[in-house]
N, C-alpha and C positions, 0 to 999 in steps of 0.2 A: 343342879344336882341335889341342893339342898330342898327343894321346893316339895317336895314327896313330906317329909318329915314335917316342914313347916305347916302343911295342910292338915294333917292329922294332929298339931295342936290347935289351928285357930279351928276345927271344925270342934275338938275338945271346950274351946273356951268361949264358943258359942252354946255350948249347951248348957255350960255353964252361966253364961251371962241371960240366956235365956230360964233360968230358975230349975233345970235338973229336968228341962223336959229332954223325952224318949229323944233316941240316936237319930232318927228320921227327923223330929224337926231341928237337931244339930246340922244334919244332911242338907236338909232347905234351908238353913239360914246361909249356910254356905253359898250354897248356887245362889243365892239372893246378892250375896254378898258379889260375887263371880260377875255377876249378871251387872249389879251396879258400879263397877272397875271396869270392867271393857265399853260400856256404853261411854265411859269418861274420859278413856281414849283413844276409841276408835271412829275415824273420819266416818262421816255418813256417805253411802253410796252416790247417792240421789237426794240433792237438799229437798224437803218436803214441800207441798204448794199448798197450804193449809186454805187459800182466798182463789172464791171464783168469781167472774165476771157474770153477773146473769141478764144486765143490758146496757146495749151503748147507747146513748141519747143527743143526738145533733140538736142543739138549738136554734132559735130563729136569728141570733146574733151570729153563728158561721163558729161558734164555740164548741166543745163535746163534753159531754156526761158523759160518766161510765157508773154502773151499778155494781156495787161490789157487796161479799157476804164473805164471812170469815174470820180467822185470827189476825189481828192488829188493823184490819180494812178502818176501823172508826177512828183511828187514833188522830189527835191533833197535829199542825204540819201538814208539809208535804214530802213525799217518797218516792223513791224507785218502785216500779211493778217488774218482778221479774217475770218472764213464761217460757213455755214453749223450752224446758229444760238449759235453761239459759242464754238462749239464740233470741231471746226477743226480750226488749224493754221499753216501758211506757213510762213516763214524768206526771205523778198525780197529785194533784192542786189540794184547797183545801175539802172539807167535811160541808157539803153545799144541804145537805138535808138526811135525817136517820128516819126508818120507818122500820119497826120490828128486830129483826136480825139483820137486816142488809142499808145500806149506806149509800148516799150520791156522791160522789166527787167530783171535783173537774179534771179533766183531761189534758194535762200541760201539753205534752206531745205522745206521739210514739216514735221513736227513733229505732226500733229495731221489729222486724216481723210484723203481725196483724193480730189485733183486740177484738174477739166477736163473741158472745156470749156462751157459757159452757167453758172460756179459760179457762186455767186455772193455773197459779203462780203463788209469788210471794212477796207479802211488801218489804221491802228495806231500805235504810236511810242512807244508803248511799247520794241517790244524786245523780251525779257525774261518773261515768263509767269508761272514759277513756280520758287518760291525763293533758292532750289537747285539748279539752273543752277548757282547760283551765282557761288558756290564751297564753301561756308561758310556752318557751324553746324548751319541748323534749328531745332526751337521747334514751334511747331504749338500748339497756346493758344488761350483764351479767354481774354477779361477783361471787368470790368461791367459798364456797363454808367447808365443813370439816367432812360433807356427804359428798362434793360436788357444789358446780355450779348452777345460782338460781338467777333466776331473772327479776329485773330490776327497774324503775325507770330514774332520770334524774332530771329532774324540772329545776330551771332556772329561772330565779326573778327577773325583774327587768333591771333593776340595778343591785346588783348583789355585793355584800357585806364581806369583807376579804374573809377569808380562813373559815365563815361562819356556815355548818352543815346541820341538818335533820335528817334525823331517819325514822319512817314512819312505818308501822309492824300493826298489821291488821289481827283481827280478833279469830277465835279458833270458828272453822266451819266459813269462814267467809273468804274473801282475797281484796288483793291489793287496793281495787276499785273502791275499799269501805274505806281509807285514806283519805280518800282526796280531796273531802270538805275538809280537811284542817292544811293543805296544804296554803291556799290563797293567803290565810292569816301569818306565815311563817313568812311567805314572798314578800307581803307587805309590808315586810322587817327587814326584809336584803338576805334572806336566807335561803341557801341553794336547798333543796328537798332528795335522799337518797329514798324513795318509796321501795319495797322488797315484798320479793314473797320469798317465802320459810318452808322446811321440811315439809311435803304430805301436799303443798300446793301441784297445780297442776303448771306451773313452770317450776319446779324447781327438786329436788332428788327424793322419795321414800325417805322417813322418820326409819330408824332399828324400829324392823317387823311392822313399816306401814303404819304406826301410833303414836298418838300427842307423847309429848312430855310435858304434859298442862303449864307449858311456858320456863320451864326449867331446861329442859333439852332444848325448847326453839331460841333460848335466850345467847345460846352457844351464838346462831346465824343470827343475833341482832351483833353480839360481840363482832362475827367477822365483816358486817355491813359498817361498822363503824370501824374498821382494819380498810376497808378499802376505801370509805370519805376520805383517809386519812392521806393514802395513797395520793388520791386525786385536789389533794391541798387542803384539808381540814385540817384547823389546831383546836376547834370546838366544834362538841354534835350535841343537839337537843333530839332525846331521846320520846316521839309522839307516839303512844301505842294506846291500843282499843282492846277491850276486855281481854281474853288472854293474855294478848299483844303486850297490855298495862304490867303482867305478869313478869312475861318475859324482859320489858325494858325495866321492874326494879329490879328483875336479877342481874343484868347484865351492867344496871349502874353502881350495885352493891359491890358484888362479887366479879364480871365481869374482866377479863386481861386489862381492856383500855378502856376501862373505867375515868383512869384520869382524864382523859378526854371529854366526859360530858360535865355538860354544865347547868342541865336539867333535865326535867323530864316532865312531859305533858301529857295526861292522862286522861280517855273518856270510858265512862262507865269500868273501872278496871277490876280485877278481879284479884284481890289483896289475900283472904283468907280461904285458902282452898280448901280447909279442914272445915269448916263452915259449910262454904259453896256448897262440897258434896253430900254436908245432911243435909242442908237444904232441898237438894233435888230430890233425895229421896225419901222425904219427908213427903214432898208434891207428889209422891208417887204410893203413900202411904205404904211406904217399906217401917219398918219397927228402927229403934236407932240402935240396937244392937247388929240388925246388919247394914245400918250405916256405916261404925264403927268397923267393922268385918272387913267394909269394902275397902276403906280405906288402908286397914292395914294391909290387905294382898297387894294395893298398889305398894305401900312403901315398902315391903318386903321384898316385891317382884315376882309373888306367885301369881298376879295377874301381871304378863306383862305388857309394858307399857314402850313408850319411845325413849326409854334412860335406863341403860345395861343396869340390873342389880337393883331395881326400885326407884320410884320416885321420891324425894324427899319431902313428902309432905307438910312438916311439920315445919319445913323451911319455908315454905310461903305462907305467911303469916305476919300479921302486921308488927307483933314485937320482933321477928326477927328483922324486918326491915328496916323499922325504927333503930334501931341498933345499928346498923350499917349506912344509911344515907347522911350522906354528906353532899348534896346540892337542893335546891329549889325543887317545889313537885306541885303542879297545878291539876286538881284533879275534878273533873265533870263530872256529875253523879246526880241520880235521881233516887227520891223515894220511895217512885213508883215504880221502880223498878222491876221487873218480875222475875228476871232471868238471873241475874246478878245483884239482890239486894246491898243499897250501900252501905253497911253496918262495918266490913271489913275494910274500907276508904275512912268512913267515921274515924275509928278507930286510930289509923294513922296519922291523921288533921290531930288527934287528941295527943298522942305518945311523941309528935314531933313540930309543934304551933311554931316553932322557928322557922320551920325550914318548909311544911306543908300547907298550901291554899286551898283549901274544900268550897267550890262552888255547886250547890245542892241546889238543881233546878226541878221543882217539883214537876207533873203533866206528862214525862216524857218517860216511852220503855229503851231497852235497853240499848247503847249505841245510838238512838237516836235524839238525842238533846237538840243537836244543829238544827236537825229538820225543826223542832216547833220555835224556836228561838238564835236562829242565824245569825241576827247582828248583835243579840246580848255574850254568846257564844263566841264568835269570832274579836267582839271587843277584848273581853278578858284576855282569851287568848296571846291575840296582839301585846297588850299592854304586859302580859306576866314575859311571854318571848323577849321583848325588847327591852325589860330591865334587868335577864341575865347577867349576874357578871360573871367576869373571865372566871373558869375554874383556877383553885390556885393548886400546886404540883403537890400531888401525892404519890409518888416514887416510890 
């Protein structure tokens, strides 16, 4: 009801912030402003296929080439190719030769649909796309958040650590399947794995109005994934989350109901400073920073809305206010090549909390994808920061 009112002063204090220019560019900075608030939390239809295949190459060895052109096609590592609107997926090797714009790779496999030139898809560092591939006993479950029930899997080690659980909370725009390179490292500590999907996925109930809560709302359904470990014999959860994901698990280990329950939290590429994040994008978008500024206020306001009735708290995800509320271990994977999620807001945390924060800064790799170019430096860490958790002690 408020929102009427509110608009007519931020479009007042744009005009203002923009030096006293005429009511019409008050008018546009607004819509600029508009424009960059729902882009930040509204799910994309149709993930994009920015990479196409322009030819496959059988060699004389019984091996495949694929030729690829695109966004992220050159990147070091290896990756998932997604296609065919996600009915099809291929396992791509390394960077075998670059000529111009387009790249050779190898052709790990294709495990889903057909590669023929003219694809067109996307690379990502998943992997592994079904929690069997692991080699661990899945159970394919539910557990209930505050919307409804989402779907879940729970992989188990082969010798597992009594009372000892993770829950792993993928990054915004992705699903569960971006997990499960970090689950192996957690197994091979005796650790049960609760993997989830969160509001807005395609197993699990609508976000309020179908939108993010840039990890503040989804943090709610990490709280109630660690409600039901607890159920099923958890007296510890390490909390593994990937960019937003990262978001979501330090709200839920700050602020969170059963917060006592974790005893860390493992971090890849996370997304720390949202007030940042979002001039950063629109800066890449060479939007002006006064409707940066803009955007972010409609988010916190709630005159853009978002998936958190009455605004998002922006200013709460930020790394002093997190540094201020953690109280366990935090291991976090970050690159500097980052593009998506520059690590300055991880930085920053490693800086305000050296007790309690491990910053592993692996340069080469874009965003979510560290594992892919360096697996066993990755999965080392991992392992070793996992298995010298100690017990939380009771904060009541």
């Amino acid at each position: 009801m408020q929102a009427p009112g509110w608009t007519r002063g931020l479009v007042l204090g744009a005009v203002g912030a923009l030096g006293g220019a005429a009511l019409i560019g008050g008018i546009g900075s607004l819509l600029g402003g508009v424009a960059l608030a729902r882009r930040a939390v509204t799910p994309a239809a149709v993930p994009e296929s920015p990479v196409t295949v322009t030819h496959v190459v059988d060699r004389p060895d019984g091996g495949v080439l694929v030729r690829l052109r695109g966004v992220d096609a050159d990147l070091p590592g290896r990756y998932s190719f997604i296609f065919d609107g996600g009915r099809g997926h291929a396992r791509l090797g390394e960077v075998v030769e670059a000529s111009g714009d387009e790249v050779l790779r190898k052709l790990v496999s294709v495990d889903r649909g057909s590669l023929a030139p003219e694809t067109r898809g996307r690379v990502t560092g998943w992997w592994y796309t079904d929690p069997e591939q692991l080699g661990y006993r899945v159970e394919r479950t539910a557990y209930a958040t505050e919307l409804g029930d989402a779907e879940a899997w729970i992989i188990r080690p082969r010798i597992p650590r009594k009372r000892r659980w993770a829950v792993h909370v993928h990054g915004r725009g992705a699903l569960p399947e971006e997990t499960l390179r970090g689950v192996r490292s957690l197994a091979r500590c005796g650790i049960t794995s609760l993997v989830i999907s969160y509001r807005n996925d395609p197993g699990a109930p609508p976000g309020l109005r179908g939108r993010y809560g840039v990890g503040f709302s989804e943090s709610r359904d990490v709280d109630a994934a660690i409600a039901a470990a607890r159920r099923l014999g958890a007296e510890r959860v390490t909390l593994f989350g990937w960019s937003m994901g990262g978001t979501a698990c330090l709200v839920a280990a700050t602020r969170g109901e059963y917060r006592h329950l974790v005893d860390g939290l493992i971090l890849d590429s996370p997304a720390v400073d949202w007030n940042a994040l979002l001039r950063y994008h629109a800066a890449a978008q060479s939007a002006p920073a006064a409707i940066a500024g803009l955007g972010i206020e409609l988010l916190a306001r709630g005159v853009v809305a978002g998936g958190e009735a009455g605004g998002i708290p922006i200013d709460d995800l930020h790394p002093e206010t997190f540094a201020r509320a953690l109280a366990v271990p935090v291991l976090i994977h970050a690159s500097p090549d980052d593009t998506f999620v520059p690590p300055a807001g991880a930085e920053r945390l490693a800086q305000l909390r050296p007790d309690l924060v491990q910053l592993r800064l692996q340069p080469g790799a874009e965003h979510v994808k560290l594992w892919n170019v360096d697996q066993r430096g990755w999965e080392a860490v991992t392992r070793a920061f996992a298995r010298a958790l100690p017990r939380p002690p009771w904060r009541g």
